[in-house]
N, CA, C and O atoms as a Maestro MAE file, in Angstrom:
{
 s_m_m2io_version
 :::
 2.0.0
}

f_m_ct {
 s_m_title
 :::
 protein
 m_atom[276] {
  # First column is atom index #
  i_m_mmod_type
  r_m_x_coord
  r_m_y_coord
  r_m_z_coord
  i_m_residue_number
  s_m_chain_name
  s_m_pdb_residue_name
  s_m_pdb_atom_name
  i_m_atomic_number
  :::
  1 25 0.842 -1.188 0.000 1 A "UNK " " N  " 7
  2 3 0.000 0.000 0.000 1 A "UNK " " CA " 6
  3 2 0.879 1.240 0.000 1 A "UNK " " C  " 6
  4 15 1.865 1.391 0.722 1 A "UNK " " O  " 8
  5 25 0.445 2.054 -0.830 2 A "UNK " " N  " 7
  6 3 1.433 3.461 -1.091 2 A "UNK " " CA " 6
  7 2 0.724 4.590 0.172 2 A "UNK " " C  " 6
  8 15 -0.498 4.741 0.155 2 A "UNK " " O  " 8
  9 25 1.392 5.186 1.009 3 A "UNK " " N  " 7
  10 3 0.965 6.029 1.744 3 A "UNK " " CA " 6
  11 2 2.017 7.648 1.134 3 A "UNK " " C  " 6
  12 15 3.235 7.748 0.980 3 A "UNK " " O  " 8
  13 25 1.338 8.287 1.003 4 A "UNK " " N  " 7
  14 3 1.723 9.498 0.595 4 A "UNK " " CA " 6
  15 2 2.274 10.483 1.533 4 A "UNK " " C  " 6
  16 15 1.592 10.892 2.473 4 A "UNK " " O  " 8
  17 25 3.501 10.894 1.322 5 A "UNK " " N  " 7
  18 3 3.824 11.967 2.743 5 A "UNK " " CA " 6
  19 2 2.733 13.237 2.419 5 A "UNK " " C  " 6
  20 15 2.306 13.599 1.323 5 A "UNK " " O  " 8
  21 25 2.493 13.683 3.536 6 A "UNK " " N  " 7
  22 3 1.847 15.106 3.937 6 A "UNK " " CA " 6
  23 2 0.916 14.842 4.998 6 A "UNK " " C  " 6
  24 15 0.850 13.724 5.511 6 A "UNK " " O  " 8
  25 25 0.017 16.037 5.447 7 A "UNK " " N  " 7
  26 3 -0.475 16.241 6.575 7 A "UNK " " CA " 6
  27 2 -2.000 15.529 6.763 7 A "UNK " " C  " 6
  28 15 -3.085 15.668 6.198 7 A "UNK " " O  " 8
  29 25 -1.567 14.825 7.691 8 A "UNK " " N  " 7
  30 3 -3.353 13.725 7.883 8 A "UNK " " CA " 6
  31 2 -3.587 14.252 8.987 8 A "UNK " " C  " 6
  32 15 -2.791 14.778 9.765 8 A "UNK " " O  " 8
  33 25 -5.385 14.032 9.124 9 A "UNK " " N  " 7
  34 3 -6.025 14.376 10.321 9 A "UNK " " CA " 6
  35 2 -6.782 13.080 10.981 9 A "UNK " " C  " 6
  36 15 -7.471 12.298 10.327 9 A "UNK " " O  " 8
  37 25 -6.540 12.990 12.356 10 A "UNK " " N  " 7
  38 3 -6.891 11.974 12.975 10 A "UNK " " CA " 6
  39 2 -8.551 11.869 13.057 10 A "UNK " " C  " 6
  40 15 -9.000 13.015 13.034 10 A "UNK " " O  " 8
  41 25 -9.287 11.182 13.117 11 A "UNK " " N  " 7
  42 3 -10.519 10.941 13.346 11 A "UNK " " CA " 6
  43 2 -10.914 11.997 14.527 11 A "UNK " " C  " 6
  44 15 -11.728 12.918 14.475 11 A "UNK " " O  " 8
  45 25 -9.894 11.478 15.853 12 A "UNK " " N  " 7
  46 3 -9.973 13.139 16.615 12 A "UNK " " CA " 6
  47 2 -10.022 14.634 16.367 12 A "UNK " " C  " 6
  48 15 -10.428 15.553 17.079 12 A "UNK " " O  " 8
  49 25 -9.503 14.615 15.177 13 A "UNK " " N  " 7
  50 3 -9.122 15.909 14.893 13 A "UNK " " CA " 6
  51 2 -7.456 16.508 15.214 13 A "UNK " " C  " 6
  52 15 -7.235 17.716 15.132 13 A "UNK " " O  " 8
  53 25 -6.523 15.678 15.523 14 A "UNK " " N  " 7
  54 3 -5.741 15.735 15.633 14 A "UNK " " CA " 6
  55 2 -5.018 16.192 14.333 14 A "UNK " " C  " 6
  56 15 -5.821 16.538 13.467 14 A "UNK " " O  " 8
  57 25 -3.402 16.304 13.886 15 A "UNK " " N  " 7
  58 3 -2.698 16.607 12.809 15 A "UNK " " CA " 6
  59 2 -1.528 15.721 12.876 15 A "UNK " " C  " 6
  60 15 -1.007 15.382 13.939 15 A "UNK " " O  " 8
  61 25 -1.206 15.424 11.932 16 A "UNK " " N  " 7
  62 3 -0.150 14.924 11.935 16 A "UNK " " CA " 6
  63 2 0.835 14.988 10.192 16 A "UNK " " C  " 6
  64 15 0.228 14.992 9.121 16 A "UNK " " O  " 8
  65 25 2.238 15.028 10.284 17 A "UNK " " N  " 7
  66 3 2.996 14.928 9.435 17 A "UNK " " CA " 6
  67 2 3.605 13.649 8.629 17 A "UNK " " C  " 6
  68 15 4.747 13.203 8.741 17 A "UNK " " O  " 8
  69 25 2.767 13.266 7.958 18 A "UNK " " N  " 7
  70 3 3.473 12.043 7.329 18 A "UNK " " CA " 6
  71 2 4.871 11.902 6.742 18 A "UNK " " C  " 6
  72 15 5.327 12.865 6.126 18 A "UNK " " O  " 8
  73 25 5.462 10.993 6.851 19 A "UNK " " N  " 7
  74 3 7.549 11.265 5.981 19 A "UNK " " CA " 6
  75 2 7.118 10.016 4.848 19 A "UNK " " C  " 6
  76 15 7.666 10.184 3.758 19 A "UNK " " O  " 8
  77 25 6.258 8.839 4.929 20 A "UNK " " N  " 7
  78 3 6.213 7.517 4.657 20 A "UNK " " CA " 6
  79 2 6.248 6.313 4.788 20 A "UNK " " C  " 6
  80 15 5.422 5.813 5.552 20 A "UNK " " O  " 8
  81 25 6.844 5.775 4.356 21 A "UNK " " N  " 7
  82 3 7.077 4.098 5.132 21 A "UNK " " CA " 6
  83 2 8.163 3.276 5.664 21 A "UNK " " C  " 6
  84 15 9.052 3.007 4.856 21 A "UNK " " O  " 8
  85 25 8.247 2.954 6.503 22 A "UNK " " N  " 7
  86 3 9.072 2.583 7.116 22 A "UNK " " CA " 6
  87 2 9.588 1.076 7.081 22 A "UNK " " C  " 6
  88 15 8.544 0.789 6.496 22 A "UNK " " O  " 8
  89 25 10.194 -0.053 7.166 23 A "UNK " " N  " 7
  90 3 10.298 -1.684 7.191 23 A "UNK " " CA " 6
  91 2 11.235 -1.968 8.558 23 A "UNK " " C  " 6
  92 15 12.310 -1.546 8.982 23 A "UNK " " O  " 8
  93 25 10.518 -2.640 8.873 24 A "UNK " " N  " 7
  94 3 10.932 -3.641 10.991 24 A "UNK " " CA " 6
  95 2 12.441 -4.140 9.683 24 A "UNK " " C  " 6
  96 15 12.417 -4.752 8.615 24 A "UNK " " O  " 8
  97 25 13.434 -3.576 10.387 25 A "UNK " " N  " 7
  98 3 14.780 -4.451 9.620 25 A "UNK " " CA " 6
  99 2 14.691 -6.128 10.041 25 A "UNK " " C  " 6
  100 15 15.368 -6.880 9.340 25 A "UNK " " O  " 8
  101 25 13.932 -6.698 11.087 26 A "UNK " " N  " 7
  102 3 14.120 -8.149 11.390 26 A "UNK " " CA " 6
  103 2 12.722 -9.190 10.696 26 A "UNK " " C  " 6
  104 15 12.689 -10.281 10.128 26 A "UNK " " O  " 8
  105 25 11.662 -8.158 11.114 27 A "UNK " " N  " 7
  106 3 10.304 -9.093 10.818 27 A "UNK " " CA " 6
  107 2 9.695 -8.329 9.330 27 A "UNK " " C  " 6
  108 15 8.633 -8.760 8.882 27 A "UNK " " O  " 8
  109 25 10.315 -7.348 8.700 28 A "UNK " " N  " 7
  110 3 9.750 -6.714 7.434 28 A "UNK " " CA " 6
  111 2 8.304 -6.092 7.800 28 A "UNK " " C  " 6
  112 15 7.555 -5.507 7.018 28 A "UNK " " O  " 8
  113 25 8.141 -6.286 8.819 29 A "UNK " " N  " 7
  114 3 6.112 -5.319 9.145 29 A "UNK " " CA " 6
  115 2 7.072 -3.856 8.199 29 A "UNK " " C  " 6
  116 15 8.234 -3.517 7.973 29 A "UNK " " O  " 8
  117 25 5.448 -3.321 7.866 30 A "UNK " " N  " 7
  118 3 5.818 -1.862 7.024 30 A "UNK " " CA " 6
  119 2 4.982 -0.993 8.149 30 A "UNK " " C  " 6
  120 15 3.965 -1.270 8.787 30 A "UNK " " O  " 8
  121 25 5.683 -0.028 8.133 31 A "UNK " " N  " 7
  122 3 5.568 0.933 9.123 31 A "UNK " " CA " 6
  123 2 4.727 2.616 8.556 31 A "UNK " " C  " 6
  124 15 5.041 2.886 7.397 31 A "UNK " " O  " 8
  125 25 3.781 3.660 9.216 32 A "UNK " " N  " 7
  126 3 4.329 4.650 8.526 32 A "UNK " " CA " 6
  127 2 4.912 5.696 9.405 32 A "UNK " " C  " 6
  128 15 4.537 5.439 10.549 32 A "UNK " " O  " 8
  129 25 5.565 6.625 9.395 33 A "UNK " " N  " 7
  130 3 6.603 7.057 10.231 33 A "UNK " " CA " 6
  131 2 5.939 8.557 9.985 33 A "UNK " " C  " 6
  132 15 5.713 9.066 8.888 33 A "UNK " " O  " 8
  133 25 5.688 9.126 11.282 34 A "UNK " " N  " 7
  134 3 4.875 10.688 11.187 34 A "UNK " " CA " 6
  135 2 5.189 11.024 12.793 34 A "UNK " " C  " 6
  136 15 5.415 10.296 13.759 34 A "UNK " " O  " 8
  137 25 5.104 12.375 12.632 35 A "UNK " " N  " 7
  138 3 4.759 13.156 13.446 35 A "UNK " " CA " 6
  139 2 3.639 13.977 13.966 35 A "UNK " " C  " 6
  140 15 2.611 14.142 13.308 35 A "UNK " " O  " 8
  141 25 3.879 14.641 15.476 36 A "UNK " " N  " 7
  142 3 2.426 15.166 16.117 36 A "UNK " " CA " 6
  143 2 2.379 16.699 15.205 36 A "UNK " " C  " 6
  144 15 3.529 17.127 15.108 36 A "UNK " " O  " 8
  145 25 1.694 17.315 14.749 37 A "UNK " " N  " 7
  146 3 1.789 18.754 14.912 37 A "UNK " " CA " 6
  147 2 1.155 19.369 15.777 37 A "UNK " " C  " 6
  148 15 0.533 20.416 15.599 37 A "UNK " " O  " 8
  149 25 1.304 18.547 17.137 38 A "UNK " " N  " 7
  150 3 0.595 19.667 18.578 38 A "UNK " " CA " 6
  151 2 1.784 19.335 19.068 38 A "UNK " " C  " 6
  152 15 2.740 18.977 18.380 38 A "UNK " " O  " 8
  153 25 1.768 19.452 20.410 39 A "UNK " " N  " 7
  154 3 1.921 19.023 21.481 39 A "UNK " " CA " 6
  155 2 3.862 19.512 21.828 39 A "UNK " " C  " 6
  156 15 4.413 20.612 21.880 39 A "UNK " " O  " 8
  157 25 4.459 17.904 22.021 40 A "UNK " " N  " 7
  158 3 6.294 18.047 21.916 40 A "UNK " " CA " 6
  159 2 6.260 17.680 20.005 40 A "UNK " " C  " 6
  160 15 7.363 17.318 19.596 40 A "UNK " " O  " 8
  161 25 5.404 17.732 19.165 41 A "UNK " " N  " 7
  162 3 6.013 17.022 17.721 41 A "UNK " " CA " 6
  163 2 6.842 16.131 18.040 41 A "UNK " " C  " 6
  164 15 8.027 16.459 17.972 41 A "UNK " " O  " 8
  165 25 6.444 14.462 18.572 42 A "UNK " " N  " 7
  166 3 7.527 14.214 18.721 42 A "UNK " " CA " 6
  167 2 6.865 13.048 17.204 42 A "UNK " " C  " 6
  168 15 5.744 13.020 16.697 42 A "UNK " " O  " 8
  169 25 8.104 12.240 16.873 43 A "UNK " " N  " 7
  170 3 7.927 11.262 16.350 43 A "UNK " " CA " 6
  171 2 7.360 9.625 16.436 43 A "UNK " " C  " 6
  172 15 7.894 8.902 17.278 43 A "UNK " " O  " 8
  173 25 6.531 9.188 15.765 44 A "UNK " " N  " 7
  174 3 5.720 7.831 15.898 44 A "UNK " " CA " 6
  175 2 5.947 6.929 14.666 44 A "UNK " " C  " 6
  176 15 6.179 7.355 13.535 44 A "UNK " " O  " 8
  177 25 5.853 5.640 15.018 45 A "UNK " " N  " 7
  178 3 5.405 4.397 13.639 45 A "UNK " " CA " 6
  179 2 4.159 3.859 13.833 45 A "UNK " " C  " 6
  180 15 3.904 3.845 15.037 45 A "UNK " " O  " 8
  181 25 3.367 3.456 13.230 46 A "UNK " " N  " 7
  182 3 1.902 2.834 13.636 46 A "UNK " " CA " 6
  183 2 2.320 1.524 12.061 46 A "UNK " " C  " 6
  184 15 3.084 1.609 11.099 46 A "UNK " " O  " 8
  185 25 1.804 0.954 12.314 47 A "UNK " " N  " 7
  186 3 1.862 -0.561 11.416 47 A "UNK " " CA " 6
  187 2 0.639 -0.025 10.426 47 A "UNK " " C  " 6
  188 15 -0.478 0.227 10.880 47 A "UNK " " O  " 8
  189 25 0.981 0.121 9.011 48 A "UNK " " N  " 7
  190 3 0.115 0.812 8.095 48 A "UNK " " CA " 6
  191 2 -1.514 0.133 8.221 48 A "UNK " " C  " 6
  192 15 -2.589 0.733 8.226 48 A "UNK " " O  " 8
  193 25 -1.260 -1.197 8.310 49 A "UNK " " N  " 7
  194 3 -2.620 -1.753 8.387 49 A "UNK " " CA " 6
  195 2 -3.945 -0.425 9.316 49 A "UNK " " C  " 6
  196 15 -4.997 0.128 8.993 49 A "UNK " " O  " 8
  197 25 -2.999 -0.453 10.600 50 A "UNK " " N  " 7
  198 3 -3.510 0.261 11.550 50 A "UNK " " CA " 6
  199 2 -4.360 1.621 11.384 50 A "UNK " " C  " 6
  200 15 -5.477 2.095 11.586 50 A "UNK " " O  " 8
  201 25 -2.549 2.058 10.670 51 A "UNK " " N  " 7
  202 3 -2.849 3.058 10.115 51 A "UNK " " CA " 6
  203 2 -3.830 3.844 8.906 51 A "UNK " " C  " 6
  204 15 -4.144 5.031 8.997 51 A "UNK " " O  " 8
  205 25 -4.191 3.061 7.912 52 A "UNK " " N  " 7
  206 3 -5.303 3.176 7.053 52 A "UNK " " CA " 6
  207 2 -6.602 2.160 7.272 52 A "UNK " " C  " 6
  208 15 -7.434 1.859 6.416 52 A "UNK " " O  " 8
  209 25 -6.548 1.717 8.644 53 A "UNK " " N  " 7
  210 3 -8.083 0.963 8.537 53 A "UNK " " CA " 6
  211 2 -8.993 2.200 9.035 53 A "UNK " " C  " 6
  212 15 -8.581 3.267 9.489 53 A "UNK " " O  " 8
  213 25 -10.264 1.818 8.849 54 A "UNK " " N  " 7
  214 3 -11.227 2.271 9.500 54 A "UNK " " CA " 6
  215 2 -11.198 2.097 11.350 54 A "UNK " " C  " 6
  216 15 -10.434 1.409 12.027 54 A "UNK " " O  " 8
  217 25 -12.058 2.783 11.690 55 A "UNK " " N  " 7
  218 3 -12.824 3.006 13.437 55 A "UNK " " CA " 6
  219 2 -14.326 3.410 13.293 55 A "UNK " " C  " 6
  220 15 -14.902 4.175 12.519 55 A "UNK " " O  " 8
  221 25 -14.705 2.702 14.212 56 A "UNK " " N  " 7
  222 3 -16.122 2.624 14.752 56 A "UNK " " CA " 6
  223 2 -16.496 2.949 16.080 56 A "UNK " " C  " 6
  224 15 -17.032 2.102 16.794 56 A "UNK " " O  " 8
  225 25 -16.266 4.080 16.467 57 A "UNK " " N  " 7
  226 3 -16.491 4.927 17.897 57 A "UNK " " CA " 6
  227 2 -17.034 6.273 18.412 57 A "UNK " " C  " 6
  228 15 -16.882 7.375 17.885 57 A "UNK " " O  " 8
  229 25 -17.888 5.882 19.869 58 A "UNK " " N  " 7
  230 3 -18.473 7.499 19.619 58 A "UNK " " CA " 6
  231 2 -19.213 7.971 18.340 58 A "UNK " " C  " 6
  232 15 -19.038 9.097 17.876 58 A "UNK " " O  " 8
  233 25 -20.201 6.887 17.695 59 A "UNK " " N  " 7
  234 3 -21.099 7.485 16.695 59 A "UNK " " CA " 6
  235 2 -20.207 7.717 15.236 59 A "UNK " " C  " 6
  236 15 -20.937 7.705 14.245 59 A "UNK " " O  " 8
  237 25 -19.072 7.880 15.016 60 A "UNK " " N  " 7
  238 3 -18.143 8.018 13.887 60 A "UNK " " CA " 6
  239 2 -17.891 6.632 13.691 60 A "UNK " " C  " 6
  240 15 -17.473 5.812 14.508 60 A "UNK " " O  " 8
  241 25 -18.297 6.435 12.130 61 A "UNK " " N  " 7
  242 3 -17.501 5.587 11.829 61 A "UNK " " CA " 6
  243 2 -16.988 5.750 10.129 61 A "UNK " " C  " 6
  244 15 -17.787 5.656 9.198 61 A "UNK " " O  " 8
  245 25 -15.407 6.028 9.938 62 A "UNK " " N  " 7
  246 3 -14.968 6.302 9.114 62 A "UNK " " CA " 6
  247 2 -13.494 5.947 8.942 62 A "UNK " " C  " 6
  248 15 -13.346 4.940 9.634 62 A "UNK " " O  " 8
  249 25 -12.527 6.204 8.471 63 A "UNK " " N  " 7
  250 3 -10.972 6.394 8.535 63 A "UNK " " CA " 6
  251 2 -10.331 6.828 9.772 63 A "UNK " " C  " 6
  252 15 -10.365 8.007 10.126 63 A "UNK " " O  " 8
  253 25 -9.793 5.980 10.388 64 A "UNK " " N  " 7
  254 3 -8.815 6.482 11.518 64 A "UNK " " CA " 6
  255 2 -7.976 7.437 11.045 64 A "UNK " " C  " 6
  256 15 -7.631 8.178 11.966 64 A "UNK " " O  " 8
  257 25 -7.252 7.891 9.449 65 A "UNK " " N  " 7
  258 3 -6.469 9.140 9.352 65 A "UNK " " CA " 6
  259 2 -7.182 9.541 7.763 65 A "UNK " " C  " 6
  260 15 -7.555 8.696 6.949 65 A "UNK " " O  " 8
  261 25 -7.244 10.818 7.605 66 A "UNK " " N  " 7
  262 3 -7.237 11.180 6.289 66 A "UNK " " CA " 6
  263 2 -6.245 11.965 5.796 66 A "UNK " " C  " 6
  264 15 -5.510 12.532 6.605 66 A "UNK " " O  " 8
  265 25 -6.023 12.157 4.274 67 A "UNK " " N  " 7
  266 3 -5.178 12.996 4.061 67 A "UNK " " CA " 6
  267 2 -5.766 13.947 3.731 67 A "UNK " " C  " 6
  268 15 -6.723 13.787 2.973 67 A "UNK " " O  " 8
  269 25 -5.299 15.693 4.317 68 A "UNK " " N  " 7
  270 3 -5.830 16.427 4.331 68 A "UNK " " CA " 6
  271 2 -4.964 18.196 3.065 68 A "UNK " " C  " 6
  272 15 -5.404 19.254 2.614 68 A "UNK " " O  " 8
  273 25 -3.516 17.379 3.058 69 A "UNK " " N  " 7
  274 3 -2.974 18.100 2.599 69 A "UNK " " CA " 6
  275 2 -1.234 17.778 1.732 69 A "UNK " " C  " 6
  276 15 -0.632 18.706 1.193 69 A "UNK " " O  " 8
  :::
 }
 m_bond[275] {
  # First column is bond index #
  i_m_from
  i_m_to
  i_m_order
  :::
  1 1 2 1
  2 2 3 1
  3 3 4 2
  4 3 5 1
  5 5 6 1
  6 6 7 1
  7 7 8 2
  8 7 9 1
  9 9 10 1
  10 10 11 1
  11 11 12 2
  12 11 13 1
  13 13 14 1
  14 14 15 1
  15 15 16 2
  16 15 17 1
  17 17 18 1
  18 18 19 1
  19 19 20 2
  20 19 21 1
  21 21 22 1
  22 22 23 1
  23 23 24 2
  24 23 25 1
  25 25 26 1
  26 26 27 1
  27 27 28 2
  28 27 29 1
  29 29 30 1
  30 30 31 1
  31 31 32 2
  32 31 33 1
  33 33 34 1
  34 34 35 1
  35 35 36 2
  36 35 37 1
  37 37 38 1
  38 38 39 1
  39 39 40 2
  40 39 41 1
  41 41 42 1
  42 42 43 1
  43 43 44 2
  44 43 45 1
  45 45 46 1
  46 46 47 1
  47 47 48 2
  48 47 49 1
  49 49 50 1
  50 50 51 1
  51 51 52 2
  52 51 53 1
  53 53 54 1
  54 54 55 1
  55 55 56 2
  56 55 57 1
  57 57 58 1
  58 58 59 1
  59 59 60 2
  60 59 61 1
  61 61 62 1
  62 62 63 1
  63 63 64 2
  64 63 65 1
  65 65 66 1
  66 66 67 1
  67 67 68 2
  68 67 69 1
  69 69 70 1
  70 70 71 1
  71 71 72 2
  72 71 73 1
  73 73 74 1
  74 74 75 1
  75 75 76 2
  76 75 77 1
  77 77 78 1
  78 78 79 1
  79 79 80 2
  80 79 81 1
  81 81 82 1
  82 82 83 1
  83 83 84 2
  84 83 85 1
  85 85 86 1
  86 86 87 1
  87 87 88 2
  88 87 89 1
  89 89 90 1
  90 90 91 1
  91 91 92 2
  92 91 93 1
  93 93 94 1
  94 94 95 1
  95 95 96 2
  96 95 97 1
  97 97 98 1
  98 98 99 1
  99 99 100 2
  100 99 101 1
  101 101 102 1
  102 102 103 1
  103 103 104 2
  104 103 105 1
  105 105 106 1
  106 106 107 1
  107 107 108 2
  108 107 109 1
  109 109 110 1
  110 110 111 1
  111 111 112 2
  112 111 113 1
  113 113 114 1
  114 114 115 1
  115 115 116 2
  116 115 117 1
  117 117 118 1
  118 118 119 1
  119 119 120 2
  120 119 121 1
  121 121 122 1
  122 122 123 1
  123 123 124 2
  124 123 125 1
  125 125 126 1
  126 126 127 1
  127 127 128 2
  128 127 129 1
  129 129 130 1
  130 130 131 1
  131 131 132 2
  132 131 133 1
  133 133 134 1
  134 134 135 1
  135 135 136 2
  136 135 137 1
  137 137 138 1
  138 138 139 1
  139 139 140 2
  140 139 141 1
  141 141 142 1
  142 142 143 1
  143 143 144 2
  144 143 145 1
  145 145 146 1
  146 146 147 1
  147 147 148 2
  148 147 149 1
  149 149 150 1
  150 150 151 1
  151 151 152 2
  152 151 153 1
  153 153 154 1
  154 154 155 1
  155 155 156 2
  156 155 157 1
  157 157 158 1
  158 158 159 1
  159 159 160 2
  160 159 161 1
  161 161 162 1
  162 162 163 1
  163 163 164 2
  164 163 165 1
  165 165 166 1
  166 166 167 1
  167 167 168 2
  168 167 169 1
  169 169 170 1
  170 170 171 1
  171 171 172 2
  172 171 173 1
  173 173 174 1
  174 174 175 1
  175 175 176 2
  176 175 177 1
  177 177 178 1
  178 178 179 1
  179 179 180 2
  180 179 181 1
  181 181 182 1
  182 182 183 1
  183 183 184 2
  184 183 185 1
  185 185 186 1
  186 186 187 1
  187 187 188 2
  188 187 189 1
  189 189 190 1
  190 190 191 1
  191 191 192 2
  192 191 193 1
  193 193 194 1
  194 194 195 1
  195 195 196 2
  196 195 197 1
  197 197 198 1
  198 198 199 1
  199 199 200 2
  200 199 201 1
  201 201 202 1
  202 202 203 1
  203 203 204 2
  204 203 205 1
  205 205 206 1
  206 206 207 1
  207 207 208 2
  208 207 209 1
  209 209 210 1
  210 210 211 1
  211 211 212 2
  212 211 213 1
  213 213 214 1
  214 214 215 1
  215 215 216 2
  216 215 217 1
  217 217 218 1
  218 218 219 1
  219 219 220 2
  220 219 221 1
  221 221 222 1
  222 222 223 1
  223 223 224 2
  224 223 225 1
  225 225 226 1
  226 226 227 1
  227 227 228 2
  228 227 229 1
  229 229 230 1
  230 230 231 1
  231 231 232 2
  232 231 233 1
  233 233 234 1
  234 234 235 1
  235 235 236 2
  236 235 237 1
  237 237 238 1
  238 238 239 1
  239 239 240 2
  240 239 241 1
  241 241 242 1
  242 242 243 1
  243 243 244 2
  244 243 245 1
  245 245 246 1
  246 246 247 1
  247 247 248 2
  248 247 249 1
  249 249 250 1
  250 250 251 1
  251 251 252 2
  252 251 253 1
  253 253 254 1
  254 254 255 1
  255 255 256 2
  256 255 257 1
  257 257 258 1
  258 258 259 1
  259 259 260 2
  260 259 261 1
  261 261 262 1
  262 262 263 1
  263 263 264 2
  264 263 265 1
  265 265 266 1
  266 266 267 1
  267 267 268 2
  268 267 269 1
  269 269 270 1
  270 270 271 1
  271 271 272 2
  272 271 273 1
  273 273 274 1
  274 274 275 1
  275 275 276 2
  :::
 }
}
């Protein structure tokens, strides 16, 4: 799955900075590698699956991230 760098918004409403994809050097899981734009910005990986499935919570149910920019 191709994930595109730039700025996604969390289902929360959160922001974040996408860079792309990342690979576990031992087990090959694909990663995507982003940052907060609140808070410390610090840096995260989420396992893409994760990362582009859907959520079903609190009445929303849609994309856990979109791309917004």
């Amino acid at each position: 799955m191709e994930i595109e760098p730039g700025i996604y918004e969390h289902f929360k409403g959160q922001r974040y900075e996408v860079f792309g994809i990342a690979r576990h050097s031992e087990t090959e899981e694909v990663f995507v590698s982003y940052r907060k734009l609140y808070d410390d910005y610090s840096y995260w990986v989420r396992p893409v699956d994760m990362f582009t499935g859907d959520v079903e919570r609190d009445g929303y149910s849609g994309p856990r991230f979109r791309r917004i920019a």
